[in-house]
C-alpha positions in Angstrom: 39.6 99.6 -102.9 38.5 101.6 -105.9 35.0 101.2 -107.3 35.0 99.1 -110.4 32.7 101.0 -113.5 31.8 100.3 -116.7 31.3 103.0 -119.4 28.0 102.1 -121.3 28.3 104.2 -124.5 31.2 106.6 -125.4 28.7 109.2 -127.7 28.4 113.1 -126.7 28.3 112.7 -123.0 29.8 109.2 -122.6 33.1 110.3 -123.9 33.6 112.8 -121.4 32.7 110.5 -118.3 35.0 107.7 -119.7 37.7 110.3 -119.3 36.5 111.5 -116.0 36.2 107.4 -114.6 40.2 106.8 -115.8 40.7 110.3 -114.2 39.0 109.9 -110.5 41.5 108.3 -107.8 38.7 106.4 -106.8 37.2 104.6 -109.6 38.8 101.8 -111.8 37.3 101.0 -115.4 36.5 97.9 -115.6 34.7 98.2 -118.8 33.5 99.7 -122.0 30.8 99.1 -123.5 29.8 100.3 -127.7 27.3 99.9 -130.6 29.5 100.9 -133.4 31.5 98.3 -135.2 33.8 100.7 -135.6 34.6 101.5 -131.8 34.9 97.7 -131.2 38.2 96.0 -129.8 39.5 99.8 -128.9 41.5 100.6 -125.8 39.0 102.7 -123.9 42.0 105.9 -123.8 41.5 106.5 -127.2 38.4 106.8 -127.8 38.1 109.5 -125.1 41.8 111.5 -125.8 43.5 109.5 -122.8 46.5 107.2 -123.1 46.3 103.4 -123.5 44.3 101.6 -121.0 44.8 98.1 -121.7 41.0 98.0 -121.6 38.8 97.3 -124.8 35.8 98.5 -125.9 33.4 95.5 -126.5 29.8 94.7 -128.4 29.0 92.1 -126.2 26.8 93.2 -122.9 26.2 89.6 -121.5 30.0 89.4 -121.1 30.2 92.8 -119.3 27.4 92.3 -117.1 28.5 89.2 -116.1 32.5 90.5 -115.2 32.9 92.2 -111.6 31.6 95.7 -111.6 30.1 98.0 -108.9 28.5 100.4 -111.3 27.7 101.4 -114.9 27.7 105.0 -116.3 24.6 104.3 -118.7 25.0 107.3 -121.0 23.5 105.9 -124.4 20.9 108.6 -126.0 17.4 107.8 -125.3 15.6 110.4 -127.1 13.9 108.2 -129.4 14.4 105.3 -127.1 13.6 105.9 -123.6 11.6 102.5 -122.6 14.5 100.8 -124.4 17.0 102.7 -122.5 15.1 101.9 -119.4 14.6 98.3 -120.1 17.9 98.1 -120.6 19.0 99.9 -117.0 16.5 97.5 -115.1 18.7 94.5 -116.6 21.9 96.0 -115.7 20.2 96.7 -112.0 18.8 93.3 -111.9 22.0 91.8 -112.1 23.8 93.4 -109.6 25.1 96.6 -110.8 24.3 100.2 -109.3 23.6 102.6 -112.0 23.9 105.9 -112.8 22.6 107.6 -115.8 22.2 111.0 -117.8 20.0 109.1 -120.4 16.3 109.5 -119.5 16.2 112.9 -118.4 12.9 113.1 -116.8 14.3 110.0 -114.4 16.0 113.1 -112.8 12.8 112.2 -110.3 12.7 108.8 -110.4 9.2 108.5 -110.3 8.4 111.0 -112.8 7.6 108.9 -115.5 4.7 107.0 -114.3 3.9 103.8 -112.2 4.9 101.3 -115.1 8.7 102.6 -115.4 8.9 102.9 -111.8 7.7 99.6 -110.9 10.4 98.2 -113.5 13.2 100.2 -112.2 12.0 99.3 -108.2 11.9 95.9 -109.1 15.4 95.7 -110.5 16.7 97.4 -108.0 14.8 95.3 -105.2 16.3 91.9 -107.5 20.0 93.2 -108.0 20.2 95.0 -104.1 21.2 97.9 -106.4 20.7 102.0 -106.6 19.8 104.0 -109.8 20.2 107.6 -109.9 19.5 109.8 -112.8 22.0 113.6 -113.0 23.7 116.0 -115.5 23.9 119.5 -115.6 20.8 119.5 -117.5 18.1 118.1 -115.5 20.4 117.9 -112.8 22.0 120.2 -110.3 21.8 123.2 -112.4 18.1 123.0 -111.9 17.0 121.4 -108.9 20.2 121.1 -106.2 20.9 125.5 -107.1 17.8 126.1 -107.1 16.9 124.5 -104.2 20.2 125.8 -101.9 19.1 129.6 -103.0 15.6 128.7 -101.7 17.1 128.3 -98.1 18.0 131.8 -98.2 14.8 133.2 -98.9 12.3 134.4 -96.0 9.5 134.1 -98.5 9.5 133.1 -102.3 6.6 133.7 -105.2 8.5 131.7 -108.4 12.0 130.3 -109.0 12.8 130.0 -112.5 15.4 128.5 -113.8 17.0 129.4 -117.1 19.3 127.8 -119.7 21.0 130.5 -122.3 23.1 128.9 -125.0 24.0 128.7 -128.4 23.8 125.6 -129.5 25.6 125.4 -132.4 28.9 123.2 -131.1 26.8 120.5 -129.5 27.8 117.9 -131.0 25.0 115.6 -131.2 23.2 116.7 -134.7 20.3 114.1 -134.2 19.3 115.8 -131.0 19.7 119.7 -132.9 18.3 118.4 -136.2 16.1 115.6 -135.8 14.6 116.1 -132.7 14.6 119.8 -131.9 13.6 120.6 -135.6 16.9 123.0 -136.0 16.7 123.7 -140.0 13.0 122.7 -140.3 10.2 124.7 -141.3 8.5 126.7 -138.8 5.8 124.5 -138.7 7.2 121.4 -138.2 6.4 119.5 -135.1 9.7 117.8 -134.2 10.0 115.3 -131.2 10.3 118.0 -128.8 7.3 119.8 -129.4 5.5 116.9 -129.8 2.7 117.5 -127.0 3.6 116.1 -123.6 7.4 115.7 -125.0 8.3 118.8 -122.6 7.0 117.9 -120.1 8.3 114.2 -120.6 11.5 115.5 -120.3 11.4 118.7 -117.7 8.6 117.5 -115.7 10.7 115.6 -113.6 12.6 118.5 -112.6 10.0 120.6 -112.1 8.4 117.4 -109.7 11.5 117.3 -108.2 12.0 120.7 -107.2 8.2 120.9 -106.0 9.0 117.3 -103.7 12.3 119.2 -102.1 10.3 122.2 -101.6 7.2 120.3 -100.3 4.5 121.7 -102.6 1.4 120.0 -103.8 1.5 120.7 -108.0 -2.0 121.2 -109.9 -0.2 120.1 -113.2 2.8 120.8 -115.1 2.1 123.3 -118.2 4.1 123.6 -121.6 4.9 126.5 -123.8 6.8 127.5 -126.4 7.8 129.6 -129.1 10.5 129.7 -132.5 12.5 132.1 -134.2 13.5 131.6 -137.8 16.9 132.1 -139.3 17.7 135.0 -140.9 20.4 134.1 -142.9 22.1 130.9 -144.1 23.9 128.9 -141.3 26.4 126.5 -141.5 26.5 124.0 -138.1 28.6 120.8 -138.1 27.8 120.0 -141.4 24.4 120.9 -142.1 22.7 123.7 -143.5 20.0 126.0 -141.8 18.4 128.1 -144.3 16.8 131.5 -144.1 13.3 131.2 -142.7 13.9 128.0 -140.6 14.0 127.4 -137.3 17.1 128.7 -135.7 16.1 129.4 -132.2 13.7 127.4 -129.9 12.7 128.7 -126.2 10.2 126.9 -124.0 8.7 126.6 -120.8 7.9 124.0 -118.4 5.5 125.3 -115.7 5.1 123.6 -112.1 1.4 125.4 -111.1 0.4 125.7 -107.6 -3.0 128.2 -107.1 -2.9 128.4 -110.4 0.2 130.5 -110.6 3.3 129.2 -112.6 5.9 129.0 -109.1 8.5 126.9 -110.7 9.5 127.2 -114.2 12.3 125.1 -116.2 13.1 127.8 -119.3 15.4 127.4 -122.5 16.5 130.0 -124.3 18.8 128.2 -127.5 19.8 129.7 -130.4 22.1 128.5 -133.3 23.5 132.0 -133.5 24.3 134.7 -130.7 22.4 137.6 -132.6 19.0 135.4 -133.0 15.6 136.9 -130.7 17.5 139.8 -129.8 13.9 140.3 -127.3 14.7 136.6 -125.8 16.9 136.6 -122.3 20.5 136.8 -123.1 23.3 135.2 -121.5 26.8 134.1 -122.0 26.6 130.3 -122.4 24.9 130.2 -119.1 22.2 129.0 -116.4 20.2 131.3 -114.7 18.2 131.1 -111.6 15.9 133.7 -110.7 13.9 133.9 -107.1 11.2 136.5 -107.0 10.6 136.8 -103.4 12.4 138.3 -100.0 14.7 138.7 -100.7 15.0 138.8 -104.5 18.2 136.8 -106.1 19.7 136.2 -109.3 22.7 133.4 -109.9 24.1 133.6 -113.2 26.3 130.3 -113.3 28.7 130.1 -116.7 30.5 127.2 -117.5 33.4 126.4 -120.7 35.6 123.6 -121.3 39.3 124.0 -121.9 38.5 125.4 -125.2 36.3 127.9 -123.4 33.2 126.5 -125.2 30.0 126.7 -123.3 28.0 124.1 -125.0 30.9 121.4 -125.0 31.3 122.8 -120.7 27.5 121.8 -120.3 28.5 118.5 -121.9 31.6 118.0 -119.6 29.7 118.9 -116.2 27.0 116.3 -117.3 29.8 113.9 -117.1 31.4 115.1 -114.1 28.5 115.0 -111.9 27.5 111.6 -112.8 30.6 109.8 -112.5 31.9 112.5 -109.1 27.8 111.0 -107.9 29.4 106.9 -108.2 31.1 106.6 -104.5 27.9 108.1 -103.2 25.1 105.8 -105.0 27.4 102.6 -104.5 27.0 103.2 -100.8 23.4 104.7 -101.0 20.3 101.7 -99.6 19.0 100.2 -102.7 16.6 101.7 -104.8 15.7 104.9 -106.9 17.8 107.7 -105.7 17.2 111.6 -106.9 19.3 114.6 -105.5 17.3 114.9 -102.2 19.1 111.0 -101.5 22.6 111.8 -102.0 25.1 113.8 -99.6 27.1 117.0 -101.2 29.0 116.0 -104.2 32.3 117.0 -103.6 35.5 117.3 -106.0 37.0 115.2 -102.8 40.4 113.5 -104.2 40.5 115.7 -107.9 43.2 118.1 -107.2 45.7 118.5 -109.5 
């Protein structure tokens, strides 16, 4: 029997795992879930380039969470939001439903975020007999499950540090660039991201992860950053960067141990490929970096079928969750992270 999954949100990332749920052999939507008005009473296949369903998106979440379901994809944006979003995954939980989710990205280590959202989240779980997990490419797999397979091959290690190189001008979610990275705003604006603790809100728990799977004891989790300005007039889905803005963002998140940074989250995003020509360089990429014995470097590119990087990122963050559904449904109940779940496989999606 297939498991039965609802979509929660059909936005950047949601889209993209509604198509990959009508796609898997072993899934079955059973519903959608939306905010707009505007999205209400569609078949689910065309709001995600697929043919007609026969299921309709719907407003109402008592309805849903009361229909048959094994799990729900919860990919609603929580940047601005995230005790919402969690409030509203511990009710989805308590009744029943396994979740997994791309929202809350520090959730990547379930306990990350402090004993108040874990306690909420445990409790659920414990109510519902239900498993949470939290994935994407970006906190997950990318850079904690690489990172930590590489790992295994060294005979000694001094850092690992994982990098993210793209341009971020196709992502399609201008809140996030505008709003809350500050693309476009003077240099001296302090947009969500760089809010302090905001990093390490988000990255920190990867880095926790990462320093639980290689059993290390942190001192803290550091933040830096640094901007570039544009140095001409941009033109990104819509809106206008002007000369002397910030185009460019790159930041660290720092797991210490001795006092050394050993495991570093970095991003490297620009708006436009010939930004910081001094910053690390890639081709739409991640980039994991052991310094030890012996030394490695994986340089792991991804596109979509348009052979854009940004949109790929997108598309693997839907992948992984929804390929990750068969494995939490039959996971013990409770807060799952990578180091809980067997190999995700593409088991069942040749074509």
């Amino acid at each position: 029997m297939p498991y039965r999954v609802v979509q929660w949100s059909t936005g950047n990332v949601g889209r993209y795992a509604l198509r990959q749920i009508l796609d898997h052999p072993a899934l079955e939507l059973a519903g959608v879930y939306v905010t707009s008005e505007a999205k209400a009473g569609k078949d689910a296949g065309e709001l995600c380039g697929r043919p007609a369903t026969g299921v309709r998106a719907t407003r109402d979440a008592d309805a849903l969470l009361a229909g048959d379901a094994d799990c729900v994809v919860y990919t609603a944006t929580a940047d601005r939001r995230p005790f919402e979003a969690v409030a509203d995954m511990a009710r989805i939980l308590a009744g029943g439903k396994n979740v997994v989710s791309s929202s809350v990205v520090g959730l990547v280590h379930p306990r990350a975020l402090g004993e108040r959202v874990t306690a909420q989240l445990e409790e659920a779980c414990a109510k519902g007999r239900s498993s949470f997990f939290t994935n994407g490419i970006d906190p997950g797999f990318a850079n904690d499950v690489l990172p930590l397979v590489l790992s295994g091959l060294c005979g000694t290690w001094e850092e690992i540090r994982i990098q993210e190189i793209i341009n971020y001008a196709t992502y399609a979610q201008p809140e996030v660039l505008f709003d809350t990275m500050g693309f476009g705003q003077p240099m001296d604006a302090k947009p969500i991201i760089l809010m302090p603790g905001a990093l390490g809100f988000a990255w920190g728990g990867t880095i926790r992860l990462l320093a639980e799977g290689l059993g290390l004891t942190l001192d803290r989790v550091e933040e830096w950053h640094e901007r570039c300005a544009a140095t001409k007039r941009l033109d990104v889905q819509g809106h206008v960067i002007e000369p002397g803005t910030m185009a460019g963002l790159r930041f660290e998140v720092r797991g210490i141990v001795g006092g050394k940074p050993v495991l570093v989250v970095e991003h490297v995003t620009r708006m436009a490929d010939d930004l910081a020509p001094d910053w690390p360089k890639g081709n739409g990429s991640y980039r994991v970096l052991v310094k030890g014995v012996p030394g490695m470097r994986c340089e792991y590119e991804f596109w979509d079928e348009h052979g854009d990087h940004a949109v790929g990122g997108v598309v693997l963050t839907a992948t992984r969750l929804v390929n990750a559904i068969p494995a939490v449904c039959e996971a013990p109940p409770g807060l799952l992270s990578a180091l809980d779940l067997p190999l995700i496989t593409g088991r069942g999606l040749l074509r």
